[in-house]
N, C-alpha and C positions, 0 to 999 in steps of 0.2 A: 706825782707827775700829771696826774689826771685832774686836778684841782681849776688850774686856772682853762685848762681844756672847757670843762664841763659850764664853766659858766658862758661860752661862748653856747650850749648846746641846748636846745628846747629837751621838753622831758621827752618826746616824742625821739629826739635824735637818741637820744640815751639810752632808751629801752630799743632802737634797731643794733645800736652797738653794744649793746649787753647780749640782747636778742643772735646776734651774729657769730658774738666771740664762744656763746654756749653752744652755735650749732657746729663751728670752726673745729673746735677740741675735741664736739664729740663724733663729729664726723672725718675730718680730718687729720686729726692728732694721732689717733691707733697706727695709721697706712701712711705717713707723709713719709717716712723715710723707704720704706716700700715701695710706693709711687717714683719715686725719685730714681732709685735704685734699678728698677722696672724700667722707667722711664713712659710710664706708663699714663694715662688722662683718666682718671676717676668718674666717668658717666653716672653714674648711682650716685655720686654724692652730687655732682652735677644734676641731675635730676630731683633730688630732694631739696637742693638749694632752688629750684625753681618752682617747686612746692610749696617751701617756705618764702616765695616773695622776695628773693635775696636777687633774682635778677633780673627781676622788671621793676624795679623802684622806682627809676626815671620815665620809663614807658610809659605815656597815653593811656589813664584807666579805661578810654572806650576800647582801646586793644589789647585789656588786661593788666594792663601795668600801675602802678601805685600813685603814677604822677608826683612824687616825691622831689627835693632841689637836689642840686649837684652834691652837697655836703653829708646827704643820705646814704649818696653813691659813694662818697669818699670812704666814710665808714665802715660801710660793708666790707670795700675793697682791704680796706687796712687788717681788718680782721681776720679774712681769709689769708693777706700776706703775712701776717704775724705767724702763722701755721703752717700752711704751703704759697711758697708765694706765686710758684707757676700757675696754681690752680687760681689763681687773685687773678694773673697776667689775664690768662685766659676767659676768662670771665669777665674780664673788662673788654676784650676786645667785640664780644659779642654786645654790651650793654654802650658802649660811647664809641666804637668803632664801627658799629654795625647799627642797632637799635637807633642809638640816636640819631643816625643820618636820614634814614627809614622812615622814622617820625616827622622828622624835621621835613626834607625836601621829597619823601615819598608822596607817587597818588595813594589815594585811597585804599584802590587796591591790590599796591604792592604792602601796604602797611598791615594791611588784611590777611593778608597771604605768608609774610614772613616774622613779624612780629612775635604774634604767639606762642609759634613753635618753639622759638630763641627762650623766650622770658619764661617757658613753661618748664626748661631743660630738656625741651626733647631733640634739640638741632645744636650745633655749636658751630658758629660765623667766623666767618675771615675776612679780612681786610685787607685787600692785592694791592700794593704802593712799590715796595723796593726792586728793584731789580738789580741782575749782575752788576750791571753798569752805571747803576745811578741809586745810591744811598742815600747822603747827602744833600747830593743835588738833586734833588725830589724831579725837578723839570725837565731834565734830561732822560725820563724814560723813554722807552722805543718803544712798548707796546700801543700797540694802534688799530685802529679800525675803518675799514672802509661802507661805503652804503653799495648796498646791490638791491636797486628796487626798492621794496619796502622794510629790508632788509638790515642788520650792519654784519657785519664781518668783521671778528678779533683774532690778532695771531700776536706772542710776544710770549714772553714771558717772566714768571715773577719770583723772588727768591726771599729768604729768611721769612717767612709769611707764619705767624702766630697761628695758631689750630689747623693748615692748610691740610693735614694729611688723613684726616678723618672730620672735618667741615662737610656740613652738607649746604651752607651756601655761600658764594664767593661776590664781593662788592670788589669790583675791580676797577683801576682810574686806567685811561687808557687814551690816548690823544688820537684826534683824525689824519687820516695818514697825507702828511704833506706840510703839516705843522709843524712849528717848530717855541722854547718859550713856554712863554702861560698860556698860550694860545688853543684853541683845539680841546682843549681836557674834558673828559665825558665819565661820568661811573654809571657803569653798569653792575645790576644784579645779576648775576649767574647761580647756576644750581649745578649743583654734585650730579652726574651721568647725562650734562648737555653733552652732544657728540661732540669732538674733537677737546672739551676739556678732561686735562689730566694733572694729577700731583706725583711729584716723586716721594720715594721714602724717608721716614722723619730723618733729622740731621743728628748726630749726634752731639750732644752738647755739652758742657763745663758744667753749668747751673742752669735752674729754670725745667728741670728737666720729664718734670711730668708734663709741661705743656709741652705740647709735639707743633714744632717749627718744621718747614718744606718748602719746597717749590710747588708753584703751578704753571702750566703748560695750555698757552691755547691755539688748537690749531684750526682756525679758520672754523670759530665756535661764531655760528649764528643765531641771533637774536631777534628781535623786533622792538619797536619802541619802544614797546610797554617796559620795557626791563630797563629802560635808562631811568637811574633816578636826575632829580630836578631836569635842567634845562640843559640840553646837547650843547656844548661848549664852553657849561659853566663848570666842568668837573674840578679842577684847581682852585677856583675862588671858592670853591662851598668846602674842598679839605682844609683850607686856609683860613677858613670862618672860624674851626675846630681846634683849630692846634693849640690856644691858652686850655680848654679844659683836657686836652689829653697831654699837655705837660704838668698840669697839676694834677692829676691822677697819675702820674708814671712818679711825681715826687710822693705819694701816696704809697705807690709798693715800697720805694725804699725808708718810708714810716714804718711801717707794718714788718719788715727785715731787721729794720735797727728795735724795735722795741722786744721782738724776740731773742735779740741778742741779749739785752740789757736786761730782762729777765733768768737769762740763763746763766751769765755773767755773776750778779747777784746770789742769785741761790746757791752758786757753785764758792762763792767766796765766802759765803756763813758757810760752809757744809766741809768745805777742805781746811786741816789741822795741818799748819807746821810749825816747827819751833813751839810745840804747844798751846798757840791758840789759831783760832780761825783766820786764813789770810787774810778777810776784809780789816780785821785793826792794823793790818799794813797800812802806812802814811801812802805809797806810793800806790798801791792797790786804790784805797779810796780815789788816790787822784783823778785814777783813769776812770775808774766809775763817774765822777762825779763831772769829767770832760762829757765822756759819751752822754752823759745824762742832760748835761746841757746842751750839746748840740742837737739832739734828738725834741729837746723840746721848742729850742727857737726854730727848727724846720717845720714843726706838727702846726704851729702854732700862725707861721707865715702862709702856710699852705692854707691850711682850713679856712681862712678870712680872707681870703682870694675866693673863695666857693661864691658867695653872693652876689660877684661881681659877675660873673660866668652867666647867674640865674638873669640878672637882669642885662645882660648884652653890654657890657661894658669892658673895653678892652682893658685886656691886662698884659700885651703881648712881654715886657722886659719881666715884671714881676713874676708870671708864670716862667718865664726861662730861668730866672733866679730859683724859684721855688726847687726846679726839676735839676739845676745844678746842685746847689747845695744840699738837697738830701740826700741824690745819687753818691757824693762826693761821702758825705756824711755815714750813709747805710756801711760801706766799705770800708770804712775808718773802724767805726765803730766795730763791725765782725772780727776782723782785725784785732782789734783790742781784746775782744771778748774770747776771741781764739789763744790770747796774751795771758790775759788773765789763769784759762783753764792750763795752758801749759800741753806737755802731751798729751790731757785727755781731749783737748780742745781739736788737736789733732787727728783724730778718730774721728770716724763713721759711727762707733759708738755714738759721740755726741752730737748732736742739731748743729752746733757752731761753726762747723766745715761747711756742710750745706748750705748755712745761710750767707756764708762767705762768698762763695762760688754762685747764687743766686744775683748776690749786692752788684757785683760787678756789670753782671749786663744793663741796670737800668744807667750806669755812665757809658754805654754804645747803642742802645735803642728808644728807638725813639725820639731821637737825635741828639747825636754825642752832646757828652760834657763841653768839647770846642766848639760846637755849632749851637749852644746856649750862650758862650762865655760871646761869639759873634753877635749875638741877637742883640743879650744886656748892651754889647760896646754900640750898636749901632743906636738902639735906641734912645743911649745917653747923646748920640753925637748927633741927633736929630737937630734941625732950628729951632 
């Protein structure tokens, strides 16, 4: 399966994802189902993934980071999802949900000041967008801010937020108060013990479960300019600049879910004996394998060839929804299957295949649904 991958990959990409998948197992592999179990965030391996350069790839070498393309980032992530895919979620949020915005539309020095810490492993970022009331419809949040002086003033608040409950810093989108629309949208930078910012306790969750999801709370958390990034009232168009590479990376965790599957799948079908030989010479056994194995390849394969477009600013809005529908759709199927294949062991805690199962499913609700993809592909065929 790795064959026609590899020709698309410089040796350099190769030796990051060889390089990743050996720090993955050995860091990862012992504690993922502990983590999980725990529900717990892995700081120490998080820290030694920042060590190893594993989360500043994309980052501005002047600010430490490897300046590497999107297809770097791809890798990394897939690898860490292949083993724990929360700790992958989480990790991306700080590197294309935080880092990259930072880099991109940050001054100097908020890039200065927040960058390093992120890509070193010493801070882990959040990214404030969803609220009670507005999933979906991203434009319909209520969090807002007014000016007092030289001043802004934020009250709202935010829910289902990726590392919110131990994040030390919060990029929040938040509208001027009186707007309404695309109009008004502002992101500000926040930090962990501004006055009147607060997060509630993690939620608890199906899958995903080491990365700790939360609300954040702001009550009348003041700032100053310096903590908006880009331009006051461009907050929308600059999340909207974003959304092809964070829907081709969210089709990238459910790469990294489904090839763990399909690995375990495998081994467990040479390894179990019935009727006297190993179930893989089952006709029907092979089939499913060899389904899984093909959907899992025409998603690796659409996704990854999207990455260069990303680098060079070319839109890819239908083809990235496509990518992040059919692998979400894909990763699920496949766990599924692979949960089919083992039978009651598959069913067990014992084995990985429940957990990856129960992982598969959120990237078809975050990040936005499976239906608010299949909306994007319809509209952008029905374009003029």
């Amino acid at each position: 399966m790795k064959i026609m991958l590899d020709q698309l990959l410089s040796e350099e990409h190769r030796m990051v994802r060889d390089n990743t998948r050996r720090f993955a197992e050995r860091t990862l592999g012992p504690i993922a189902r502990e983590i999980d179990a725990q529900e717990r965030f892995p700081m120490e391996v998080y820290k030694m993934a920042g060590e190893n350069g594993l989360i500043g790839s994309t980052s501005p070498v002047e600010y430490g980071g490897s300046g590497a393309d999107v297809l770097t980032n791809a890798l990394i992530k897939e690898e860490f999802c292949r083993v724990a895919s929360g700790f992958g979620m989480s990790v991306n949020m700080c590197t294309t949900n935080f880092c990259f915005f930072i880099a991109k539309y940050g001054s100097d020095d908020l890039k200065r000041r927040y960058i390093p810490p992120v890509i070193q492993g010493d801070a882990l970022a959040a990214f404030c967008l969803t609220e009670p009331g507005a999933g979906s419809d991203a434009l319909s949040l209520k969090t807002s801010y007014r000016r007092e002086g030289d001043r802004y003033v934020l009250n709202g608040a935010k829910t289902f937020i990726t590392n919110a409950p131990i994040a030390r810093y919060f990029l929040v989108v938040a509208r001027e108060h009186g707007t309404i629309g695309a109009k008004g949208g502002t992101l500000f930078v926040l930090e962990s013990g501004m006055e009147g910012l607060s997060t509630g306790k993690p939620f608890e969750k199906m899958g995903m479960r080491c990365s700790p999801t939360g609300e954040v709370f702001l009550d009348n958390v003041a700032v100053g300019r310096d903590q908006i990034l880009g331009e006051e009232g461009r907050g929308f168009q600059i999340m909207f600049e974003t959304l092809d590479e964070e829907r081709i990376l969210g089709a990238v965790n459910s790469i990294g879910i489904a090839q763990a599957c399909i690995e375990a799948a495998v081994k467990y079908s040479k390894e179990r004996i019935q009727f006297a030989k190993p179930i893989c010479s089952f006709q029907m056994v092979q089939n499913m394998l060899a389904e899984m194995a093909t959907q899992l390849c025409i998603s690796r394969q659409f996704t990854y060839t999207l990455c260069p477009f990303v680098d060079r600013g070319i839109k890819v809005t239908m083809e990235a929804s496509m990518a992040k529908y059919h692998a979400s759709v894909m990763a699920t199927r496949v766990a599924l299957d692979a949960i089919q294949i083992m039978g009651g062991y598959g069913y067990m805690k014992e084995y990985n295949v429940e957990r990856y199962m129960r992982d598969a499913k959120l990237v078809e609700i975050g990040g936005g649904t499976s239906e608010i993809q299949k909306l994007i592909i319809a509209r952008e065929l029905l374009k003029p």
